[in-house]
C-alpha positions in Angstrom: -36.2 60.6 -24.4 -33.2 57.6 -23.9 -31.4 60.0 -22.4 -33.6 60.8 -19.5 -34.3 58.8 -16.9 -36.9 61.0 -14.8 -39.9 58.8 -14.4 -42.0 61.7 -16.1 -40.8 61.8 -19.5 -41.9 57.9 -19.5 -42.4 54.6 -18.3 -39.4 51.7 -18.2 -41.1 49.8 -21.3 -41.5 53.2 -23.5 -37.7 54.3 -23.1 -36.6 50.6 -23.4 -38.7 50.2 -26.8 -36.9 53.8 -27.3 -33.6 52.2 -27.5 -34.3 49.5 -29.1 -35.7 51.2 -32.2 -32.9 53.7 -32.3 -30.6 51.2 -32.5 -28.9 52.0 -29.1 -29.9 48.7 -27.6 -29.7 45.5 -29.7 -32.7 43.0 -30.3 -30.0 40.2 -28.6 -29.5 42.8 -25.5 -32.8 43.6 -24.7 -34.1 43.2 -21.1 -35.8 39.7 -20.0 -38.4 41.2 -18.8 -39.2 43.3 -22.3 -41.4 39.9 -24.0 -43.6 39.7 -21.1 -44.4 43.2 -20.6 -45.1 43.4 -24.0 -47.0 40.2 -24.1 -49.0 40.7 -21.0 -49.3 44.9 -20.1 -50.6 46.3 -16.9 -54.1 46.9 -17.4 -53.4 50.7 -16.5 -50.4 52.4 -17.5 -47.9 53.0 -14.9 -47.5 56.5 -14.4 -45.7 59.0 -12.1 -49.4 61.1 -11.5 -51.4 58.4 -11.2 -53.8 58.5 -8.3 -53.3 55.5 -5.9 -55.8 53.0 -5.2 -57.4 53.3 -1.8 -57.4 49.6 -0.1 -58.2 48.5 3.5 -55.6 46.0 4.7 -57.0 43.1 6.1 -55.4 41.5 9.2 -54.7 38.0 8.7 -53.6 36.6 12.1 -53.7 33.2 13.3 -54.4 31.8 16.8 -50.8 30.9 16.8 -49.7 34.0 15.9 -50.8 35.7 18.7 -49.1 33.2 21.1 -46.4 33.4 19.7 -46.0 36.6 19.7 -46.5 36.5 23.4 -43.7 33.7 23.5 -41.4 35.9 21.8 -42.3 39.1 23.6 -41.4 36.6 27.2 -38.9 34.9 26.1 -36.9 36.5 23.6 -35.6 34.7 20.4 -34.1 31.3 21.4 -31.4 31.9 18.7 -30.7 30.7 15.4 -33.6 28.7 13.4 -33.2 27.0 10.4 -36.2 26.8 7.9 -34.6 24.3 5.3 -36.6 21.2 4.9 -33.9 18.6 5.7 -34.8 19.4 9.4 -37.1 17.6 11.4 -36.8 19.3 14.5 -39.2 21.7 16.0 -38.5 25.1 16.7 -38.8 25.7 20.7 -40.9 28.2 19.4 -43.5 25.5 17.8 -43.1 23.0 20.5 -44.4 25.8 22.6 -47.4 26.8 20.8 -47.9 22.9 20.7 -48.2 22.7 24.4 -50.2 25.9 24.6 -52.9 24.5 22.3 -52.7 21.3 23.6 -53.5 22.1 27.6 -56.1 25.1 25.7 -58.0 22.3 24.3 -58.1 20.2 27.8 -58.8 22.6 30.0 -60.3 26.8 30.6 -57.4 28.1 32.3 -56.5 32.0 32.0 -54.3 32.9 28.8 -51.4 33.8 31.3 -51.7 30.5 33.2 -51.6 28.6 29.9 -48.6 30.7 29.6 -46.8 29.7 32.6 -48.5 25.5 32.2 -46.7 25.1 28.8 -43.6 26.4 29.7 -43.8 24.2 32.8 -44.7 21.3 30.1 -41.6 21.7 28.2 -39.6 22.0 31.4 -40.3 18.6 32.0 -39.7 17.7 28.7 -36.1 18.8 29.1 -36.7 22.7 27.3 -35.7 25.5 29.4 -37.6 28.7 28.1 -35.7 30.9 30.7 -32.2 30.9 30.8 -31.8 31.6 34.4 -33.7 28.7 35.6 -31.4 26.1 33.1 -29.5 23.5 35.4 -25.6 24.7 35.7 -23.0 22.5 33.5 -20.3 21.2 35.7 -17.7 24.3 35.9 -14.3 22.6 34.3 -11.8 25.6 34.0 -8.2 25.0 32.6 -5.6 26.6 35.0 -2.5 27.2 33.0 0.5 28.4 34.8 2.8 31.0 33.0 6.4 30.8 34.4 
């Protein structure tokens, strides 16, 4: 049985109390996980022929979500985000669905002119959504001449 390691024969916890009664596996080197399991089982054994349980997925979407998926699915992914918690900043992302939620609470304008209001908004507001319509830089190329 410690030999095998087909999921049939038995569970995890059955061939790791295997080893460790035959000696193969010391009390210091058992798994971290061993305690617990043995502590606190499953209430139903995990086994390879067990039927599964039949469960209806609930949808959990927020307002937001929806918009920005629609961001996203217009705009494309503005780049690189970073989550940690030192940052204050926005995402251009959140700023949008800001905006969006802000002018949806003002006024009862279409959801595709709310679209096209908020990105408007944070055009003003110095945050180009579209790429094509950001103001050029000043072009300043090097000219180096190989003799």
């Amino acid at each position: 049985m410690a030999g095998s390691r087909l999921e049939k024969i038995g569970t995890i916890f059955t061939r790791a109390t295997g080893l460790l009664k035959s000696g193969a596996v010391k009390p210091q080197d058992k798994p971290l996980w061993y305690d617990v399991y043995e502590a606190f089982p499953p209430r139903y054994e995990p086994h390879y022929d067990r039927s599964h349980i039949r469960k209806e997925i609930k949808q959990i979407f927020y307002p937001e979500d929806v918009i920005r998926g629609k961001f996203y699915r217009k705009y494309g992914s503005p780049g690189i985000i970073n989550l940690s918690e030192t940052n204050a900043r926005s995402s251009l992302c959140q700023l949008f669905v800001a905006e969006y939620k802000h002018l949806e609470a003002d006024s009862t304008l279409t959801e595709d002119r709310l679209m096209e209001e908020a990105a408007l908004a944070l055009e003003t507001s110095g945050f180009y959504l579209d790429h094509f319509q950001h103001p050029q830089k000043a072009d300043v190329r090097l000219h180096v001449i190989f003799s």
